[in-house]
C-alpha positions as CSV (number, residue, x, y, z in Angstrom):
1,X,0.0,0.0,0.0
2,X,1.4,3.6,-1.3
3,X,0.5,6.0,0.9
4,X,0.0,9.0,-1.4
5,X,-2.0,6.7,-3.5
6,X,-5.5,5.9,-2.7
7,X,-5.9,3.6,-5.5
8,X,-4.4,0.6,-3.3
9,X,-6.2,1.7,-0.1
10,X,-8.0,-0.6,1.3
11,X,-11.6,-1.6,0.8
12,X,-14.1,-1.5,3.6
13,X,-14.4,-5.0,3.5
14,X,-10.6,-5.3,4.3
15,X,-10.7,-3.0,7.2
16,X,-13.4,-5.6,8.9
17,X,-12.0,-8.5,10.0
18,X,-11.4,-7.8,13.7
19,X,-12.3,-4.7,14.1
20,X,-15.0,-5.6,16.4
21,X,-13.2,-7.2,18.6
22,X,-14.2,-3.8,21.5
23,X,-17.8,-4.1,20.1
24,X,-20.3,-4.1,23.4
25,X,-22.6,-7.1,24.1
26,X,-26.2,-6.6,22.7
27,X,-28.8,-6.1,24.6
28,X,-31.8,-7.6,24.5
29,X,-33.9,-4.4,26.5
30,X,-36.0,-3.7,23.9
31,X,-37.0,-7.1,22.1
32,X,-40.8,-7.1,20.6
33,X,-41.1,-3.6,21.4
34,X,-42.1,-1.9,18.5
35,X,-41.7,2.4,18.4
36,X,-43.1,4.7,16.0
37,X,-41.1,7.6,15.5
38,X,-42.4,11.0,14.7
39,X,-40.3,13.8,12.8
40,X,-39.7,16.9,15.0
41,X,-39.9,19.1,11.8
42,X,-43.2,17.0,10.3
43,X,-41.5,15.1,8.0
44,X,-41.8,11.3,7.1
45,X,-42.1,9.2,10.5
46,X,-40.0,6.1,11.0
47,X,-41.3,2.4,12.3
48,X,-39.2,-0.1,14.0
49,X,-41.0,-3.4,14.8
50,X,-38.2,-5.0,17.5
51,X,-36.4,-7.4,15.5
52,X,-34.2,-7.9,12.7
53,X,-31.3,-5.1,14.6
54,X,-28.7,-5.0,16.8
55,X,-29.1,-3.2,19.7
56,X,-26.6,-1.6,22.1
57,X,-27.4,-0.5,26.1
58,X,-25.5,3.9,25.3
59,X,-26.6,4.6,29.2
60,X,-29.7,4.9,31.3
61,X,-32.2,4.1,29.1
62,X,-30.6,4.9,26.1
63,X,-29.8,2.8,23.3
64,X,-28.3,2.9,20.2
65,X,-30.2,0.4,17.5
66,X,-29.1,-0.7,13.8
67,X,-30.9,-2.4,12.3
68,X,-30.2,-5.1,9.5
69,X,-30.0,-3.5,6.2
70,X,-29.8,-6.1,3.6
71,X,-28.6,-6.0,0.3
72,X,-30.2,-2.6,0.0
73,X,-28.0,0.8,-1.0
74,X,-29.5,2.9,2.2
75,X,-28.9,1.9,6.1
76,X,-31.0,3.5,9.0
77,X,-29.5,4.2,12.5
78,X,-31.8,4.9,15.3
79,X,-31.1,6.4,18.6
80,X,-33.2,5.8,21.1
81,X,-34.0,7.8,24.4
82,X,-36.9,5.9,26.2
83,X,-36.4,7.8,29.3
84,X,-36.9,10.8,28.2
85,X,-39.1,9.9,24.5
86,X,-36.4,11.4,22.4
87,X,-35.1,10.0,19.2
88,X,-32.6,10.4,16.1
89,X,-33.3,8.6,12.7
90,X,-30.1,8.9,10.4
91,X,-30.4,7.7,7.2
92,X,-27.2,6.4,5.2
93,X,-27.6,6.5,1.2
94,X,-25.1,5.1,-1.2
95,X,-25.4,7.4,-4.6
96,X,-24.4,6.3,-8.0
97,X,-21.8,9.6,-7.8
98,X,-20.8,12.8,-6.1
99,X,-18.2,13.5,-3.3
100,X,-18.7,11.9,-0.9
101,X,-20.6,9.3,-2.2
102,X,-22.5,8.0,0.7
103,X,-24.5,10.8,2.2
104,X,-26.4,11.5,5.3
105,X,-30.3,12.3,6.5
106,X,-30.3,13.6,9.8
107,X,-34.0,13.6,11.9
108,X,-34.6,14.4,15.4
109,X,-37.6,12.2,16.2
110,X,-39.8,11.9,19.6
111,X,-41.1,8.4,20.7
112,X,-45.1,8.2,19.7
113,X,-46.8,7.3,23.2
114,X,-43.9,8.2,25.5
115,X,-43.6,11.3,27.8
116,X,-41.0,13.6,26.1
117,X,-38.7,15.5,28.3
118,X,-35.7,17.4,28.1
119,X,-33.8,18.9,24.8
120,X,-34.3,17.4,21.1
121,X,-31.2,15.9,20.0
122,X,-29.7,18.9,17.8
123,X,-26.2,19.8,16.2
124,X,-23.8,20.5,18.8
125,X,-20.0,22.3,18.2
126,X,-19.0,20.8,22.2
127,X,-16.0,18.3,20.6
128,X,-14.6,20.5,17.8
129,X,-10.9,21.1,19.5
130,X,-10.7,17.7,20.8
131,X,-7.9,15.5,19.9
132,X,-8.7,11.4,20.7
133,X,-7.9,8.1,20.4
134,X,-10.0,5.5,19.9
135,X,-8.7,1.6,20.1
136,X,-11.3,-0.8,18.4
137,X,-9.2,-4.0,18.7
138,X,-5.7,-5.0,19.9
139,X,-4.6,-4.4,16.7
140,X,-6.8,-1.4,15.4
141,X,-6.4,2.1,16.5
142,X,-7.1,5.9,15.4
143,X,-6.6,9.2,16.2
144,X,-9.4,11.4,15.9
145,X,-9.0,15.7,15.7
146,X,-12.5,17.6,15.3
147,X,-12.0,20.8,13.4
148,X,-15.0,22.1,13.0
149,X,-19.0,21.3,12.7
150,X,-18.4,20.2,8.8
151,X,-14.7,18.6,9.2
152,X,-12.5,16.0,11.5
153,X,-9.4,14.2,10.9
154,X,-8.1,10.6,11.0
155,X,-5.2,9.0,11.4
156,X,-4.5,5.4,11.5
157,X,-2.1,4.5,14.6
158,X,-2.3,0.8,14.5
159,X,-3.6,-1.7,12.1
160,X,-4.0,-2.8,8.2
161,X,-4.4,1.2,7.4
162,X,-1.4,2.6,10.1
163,X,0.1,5.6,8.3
164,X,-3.1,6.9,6.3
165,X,-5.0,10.1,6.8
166,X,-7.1,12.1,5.5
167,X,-9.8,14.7,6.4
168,X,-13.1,14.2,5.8
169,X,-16.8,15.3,6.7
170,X,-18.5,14.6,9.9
171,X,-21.6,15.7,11.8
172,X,-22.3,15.8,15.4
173,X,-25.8,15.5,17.2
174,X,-25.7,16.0,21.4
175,X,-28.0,13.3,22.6
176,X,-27.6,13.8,26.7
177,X,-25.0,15.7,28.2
178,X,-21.4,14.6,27.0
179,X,-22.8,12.0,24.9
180,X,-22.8,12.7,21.4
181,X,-23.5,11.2,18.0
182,X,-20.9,11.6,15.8
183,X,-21.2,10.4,12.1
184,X,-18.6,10.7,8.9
185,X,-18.6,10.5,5.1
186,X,-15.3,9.4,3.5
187,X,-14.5,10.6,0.0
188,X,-11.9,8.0,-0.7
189,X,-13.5,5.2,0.5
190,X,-17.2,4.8,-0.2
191,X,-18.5,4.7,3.1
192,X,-19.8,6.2,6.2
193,X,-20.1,6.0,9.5
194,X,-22.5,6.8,12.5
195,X,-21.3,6.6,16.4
196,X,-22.7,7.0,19.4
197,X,-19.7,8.4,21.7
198,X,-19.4,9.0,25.4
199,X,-17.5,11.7,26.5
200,X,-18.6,12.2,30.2
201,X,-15.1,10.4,31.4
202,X,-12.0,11.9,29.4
203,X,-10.0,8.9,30.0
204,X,-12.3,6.2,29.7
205,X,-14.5,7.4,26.5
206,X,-16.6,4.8,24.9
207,X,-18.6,4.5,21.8
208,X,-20.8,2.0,19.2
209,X,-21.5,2.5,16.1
210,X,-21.5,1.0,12.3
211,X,-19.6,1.4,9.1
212,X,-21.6,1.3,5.8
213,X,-20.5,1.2,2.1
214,X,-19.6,-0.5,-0.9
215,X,-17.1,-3.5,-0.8
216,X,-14.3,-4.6,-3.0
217,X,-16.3,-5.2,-5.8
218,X,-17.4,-1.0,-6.2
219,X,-20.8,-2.6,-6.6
220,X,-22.6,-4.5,-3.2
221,X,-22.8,-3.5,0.0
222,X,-21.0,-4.1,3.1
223,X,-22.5,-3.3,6.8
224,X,-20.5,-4.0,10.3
225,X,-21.1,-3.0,13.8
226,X,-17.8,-2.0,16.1
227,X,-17.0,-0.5,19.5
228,X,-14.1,1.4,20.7
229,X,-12.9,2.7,24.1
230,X,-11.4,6.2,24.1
231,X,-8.9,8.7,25.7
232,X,-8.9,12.4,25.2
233,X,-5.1,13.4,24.2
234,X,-5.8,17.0,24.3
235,X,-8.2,20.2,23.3
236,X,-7.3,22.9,20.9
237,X,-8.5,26.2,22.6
238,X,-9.0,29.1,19.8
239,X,-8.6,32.7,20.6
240,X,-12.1,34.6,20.2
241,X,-13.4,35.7,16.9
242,X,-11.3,32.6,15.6
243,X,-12.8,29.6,17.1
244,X,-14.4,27.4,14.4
245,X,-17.4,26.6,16.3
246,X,-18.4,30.6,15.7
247,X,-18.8,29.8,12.1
């Protein structure tokens, strides 16, 4: 693999064997519960029956749900706030062109029938000037650096990518205090990602989330779910009328 030349990076499909190895246990909380989301800003609502997903215990009744999406070029993420009746539906699509490729919906969502409470789950700007790593595996590592709300950069520290980089887009959604989704869109690769992170503890961070895309082939689809445990390294303080997050 040549560095400089993305041609012989890796496929998603290459990056997955492994990488799971910090994934959480599922949980099995919310089994043949079905939930009918409804779109804060009135648009299309979103119905998940209980099955066919993986499910993943965030905190306090939160959870982080993906379920299975097939063969089919679009993946849905749901988020999942039953103590509180708050929701977030991100929708993953895998175009025929563009840069990036993959793309992201974004839909802050309450849960039909439950007592809502507290803040929607919005944008948020709280982890651009954090530096982190993230260790998915014994043998798979990355350095994260949030710039700004529409850019981060990666680095590979340890496994079959260790020396790439790039920068590439993200989003961030707050879901609770200090726990954040966090979402990316490579433009080498065609794939994206959404996370659910924890950020409460600085050196004991922890997040789930899945990777999406196209495999080897440029043509079918690949889906994988991964965890990671985190450290904060550091945070980038920027003098006032220069802070990115002001933009």
């Amino acid at each position: 693999m040549t560095l400089s030349d993305t041609s012989t990076w890796l496929p998603l499909d290459g990056l997955a064997p492994g990488f799971d190895a910090n994934k959480a246990p599922l949980t099995g909380d919310l089994h043949g519960r079905a939930f009918v989301l409804r779109d804060d800003a009135g648009g299309p609502g979103f119905t998940w029956d209980g099955t066919e997903a993986e499910t993943f215990l965030v905190d306090d009744g939160l959870y982080y749900v993906q379920p299975h999406p097939g063969a089919a070029r679009e993946a849905v993420s749901l988020i999942l706030d039953v103590r509180d009746g708050r929701a977030l539906v991100v929708t993953t699509r895998i175009g025929d062109a563009g840069t990036p490729r993959v793309t992201q919906e974004f839909r802050p969502a309450t849960i039909d029938g439950a007592e809502v409470r507290g803040e929607a789950m919005a944008p948020s700007t709280a982890l651009i000037g954090r530096r982190v790593v993230w260790v998915y595996s014994e043998d798979h590592a990355y350095e994260h650096v949030y710039l700004s709300p529409h850019w981060y950069t990666w680095q590979c520290l340890a496994g079959p990518e260790r020396g790439l980089a790039d920068t590439d887009e993200n989003s961030v959604y707050r879901v609770r205090p200090g726990i954040h989704v966090f979402a990316w869109r490579e433009k080498v690769i065609s794939c994206a990602s959404v996370t659910i992170a924890d950020h409460r503890n600085a050196r004991a961070l922890r997040s789930h989330g899945v990777l999406f895309g196209l495999d080897h082939t440029g043509e079918d689809t690949t889906c994988f779910t991964f965890g990671a445990h985190g450290r904060l390294l550091s945070t980038t303080v920027h003098p006032a009328g220069l802070d990115p997050a002001e933009h």
